[in-house]
C-alpha positions as CSV (number, residue, x, y, z in Angstrom):
1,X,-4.8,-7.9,18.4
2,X,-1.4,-8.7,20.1
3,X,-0.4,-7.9,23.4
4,X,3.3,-6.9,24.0
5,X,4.6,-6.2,27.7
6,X,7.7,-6.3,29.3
7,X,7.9,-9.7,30.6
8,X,8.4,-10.7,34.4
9,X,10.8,-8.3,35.4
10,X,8.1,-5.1,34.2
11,X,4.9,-6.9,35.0
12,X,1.6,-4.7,35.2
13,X,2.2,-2.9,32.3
14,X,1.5,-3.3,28.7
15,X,0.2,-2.3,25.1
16,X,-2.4,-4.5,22.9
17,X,-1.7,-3.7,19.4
18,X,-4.2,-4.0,16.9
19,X,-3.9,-3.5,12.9
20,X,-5.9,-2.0,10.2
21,X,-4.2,-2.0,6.5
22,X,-1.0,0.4,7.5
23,X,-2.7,1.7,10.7
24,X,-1.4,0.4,14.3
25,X,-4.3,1.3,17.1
26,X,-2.4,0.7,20.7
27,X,-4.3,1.2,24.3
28,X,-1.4,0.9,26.6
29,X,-1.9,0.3,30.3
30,X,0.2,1.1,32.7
31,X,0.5,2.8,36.2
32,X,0.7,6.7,36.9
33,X,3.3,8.0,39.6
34,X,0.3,8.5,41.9
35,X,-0.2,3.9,41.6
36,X,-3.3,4.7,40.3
37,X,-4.5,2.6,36.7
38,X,-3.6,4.6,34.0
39,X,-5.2,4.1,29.9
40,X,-3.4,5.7,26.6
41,X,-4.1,5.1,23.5
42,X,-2.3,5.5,19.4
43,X,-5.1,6.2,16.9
44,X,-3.1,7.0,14.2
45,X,0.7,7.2,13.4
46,X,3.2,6.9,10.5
47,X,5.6,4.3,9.5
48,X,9.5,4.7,8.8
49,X,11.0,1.4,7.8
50,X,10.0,-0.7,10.5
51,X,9.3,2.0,13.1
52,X,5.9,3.0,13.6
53,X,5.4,6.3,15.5
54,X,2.3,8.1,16.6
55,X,0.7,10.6,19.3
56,X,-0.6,8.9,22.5
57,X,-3.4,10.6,24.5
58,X,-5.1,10.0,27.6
59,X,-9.1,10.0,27.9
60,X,-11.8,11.1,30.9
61,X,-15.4,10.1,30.4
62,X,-18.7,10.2,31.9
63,X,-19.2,6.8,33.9
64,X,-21.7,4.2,32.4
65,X,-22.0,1.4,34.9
66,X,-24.7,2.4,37.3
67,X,-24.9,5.9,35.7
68,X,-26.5,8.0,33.0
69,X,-24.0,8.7,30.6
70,X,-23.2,12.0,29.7
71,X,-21.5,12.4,26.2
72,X,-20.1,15.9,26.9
73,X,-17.7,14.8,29.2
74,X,-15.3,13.1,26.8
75,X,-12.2,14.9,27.2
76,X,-9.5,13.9,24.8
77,X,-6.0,15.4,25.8
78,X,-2.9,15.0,23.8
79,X,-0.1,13.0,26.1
80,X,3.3,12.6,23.9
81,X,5.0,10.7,21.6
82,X,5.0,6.8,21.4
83,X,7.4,4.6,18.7
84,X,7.5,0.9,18.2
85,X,10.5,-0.4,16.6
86,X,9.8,-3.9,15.6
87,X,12.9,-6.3,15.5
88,X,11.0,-9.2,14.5
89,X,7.4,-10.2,14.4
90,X,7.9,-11.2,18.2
91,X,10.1,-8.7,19.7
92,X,9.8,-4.6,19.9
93,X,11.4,-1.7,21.8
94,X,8.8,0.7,22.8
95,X,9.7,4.5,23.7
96,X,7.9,7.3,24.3
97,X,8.0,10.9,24.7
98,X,5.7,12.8,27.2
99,X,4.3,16.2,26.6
100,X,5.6,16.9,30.1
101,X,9.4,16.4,29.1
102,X,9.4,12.9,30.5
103,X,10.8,9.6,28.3
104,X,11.3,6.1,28.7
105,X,11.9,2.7,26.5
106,X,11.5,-1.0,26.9
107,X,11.8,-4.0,25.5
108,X,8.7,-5.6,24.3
109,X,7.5,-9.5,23.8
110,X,4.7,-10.3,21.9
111,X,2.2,-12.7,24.1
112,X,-1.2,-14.6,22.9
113,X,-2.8,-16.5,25.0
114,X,-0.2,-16.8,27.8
115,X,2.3,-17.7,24.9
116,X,5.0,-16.3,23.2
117,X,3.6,-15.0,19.4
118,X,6.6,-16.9,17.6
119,X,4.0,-19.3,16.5
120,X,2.0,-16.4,14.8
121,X,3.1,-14.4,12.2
122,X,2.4,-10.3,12.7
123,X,1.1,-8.5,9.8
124,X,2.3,-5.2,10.2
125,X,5.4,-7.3,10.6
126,X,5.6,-9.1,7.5
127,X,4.6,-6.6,4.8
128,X,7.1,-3.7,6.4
129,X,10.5,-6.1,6.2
C-alpha cells in the first residue's frame, strides 16, 4: 500500500491506500476535535473516471493487549462520505463528507519510504487513465 498525506504544512494526518483488482481499502488517521487519535476506514467504493468514492466508518473494539478479547464488542458505525480524485499517480485531492453535516478537502502526496512515489507507478492509477 501507499500512503498519501498532506505534506509539512498538514502533518499528523493521513490515509494508506491499498488495492485489490478495482477495490481501494483506505484506513485514514487523523485527529478528532477532542486531539484524541482518531481511525476510519473505506472498504469498498465505486469508481467514476478517475474518482473513486466510498463510505468511511469508524470502529470500537474490545482491547487485546493485556486483555481477553471480547468479539461482541465490535461496533461498526457508518461515518460519511470520502472521494479521491487522482490527478496523477503521485498527487490526489481527498474530500469527505460527514454524516454529521461536516466536510473538508486536501491535497494529497503519495509517500513510500520517506519519498515521493514518482519513482513508482500506482495501479489503480494506470489502468483508470
Amino acid at each position: 500500500g501507499d500512503m498519501w498525506w498532506g505534506g509539512d504544512a498538514q502533518n499528523g494526518w493521513g490515509i494508506s491506500i491499498t488495492q485489490q483488482a478495482g477495490i481501494l481499502f483506505g484506513a485514514w488517521y487523523t485527529y478528532g476535535i477532542d486531539g484524541r487519535a482518531t481511525w476510519y476506514v473505506m472498504t469498498d467504493g465505486n469508481w467514476n473516471g478517475l474518482t473513486y468514492t466510498g463510505t468511511f466508518v469508524s470502529l470500537t473494539s474490545s482491547p487485546w493487549l493485556g486483555a481477553i478479547y471480547d468479539p461482541n464488542r465490535v461496533a461498526v458505525v457508518p461515518a460519511g462520505t470520502l472521494s479521491l480524485v487522482f490527478s496523477d499517480a503521485n498527487n490526489a485531492l481527498m474530500t469527505y463528507d460527514t454524516d454529521e453535516g461536516d466536510s473538508a478537502a486536501a491535497v494529497l502526496i503519495c509517500y513510500v519510504e520517506d519519498q515521493p512515489c514518482r519513482r513508482h507507478r500506482r495501479r489503480y492509477w494506470a489502468t483508470r487513465k
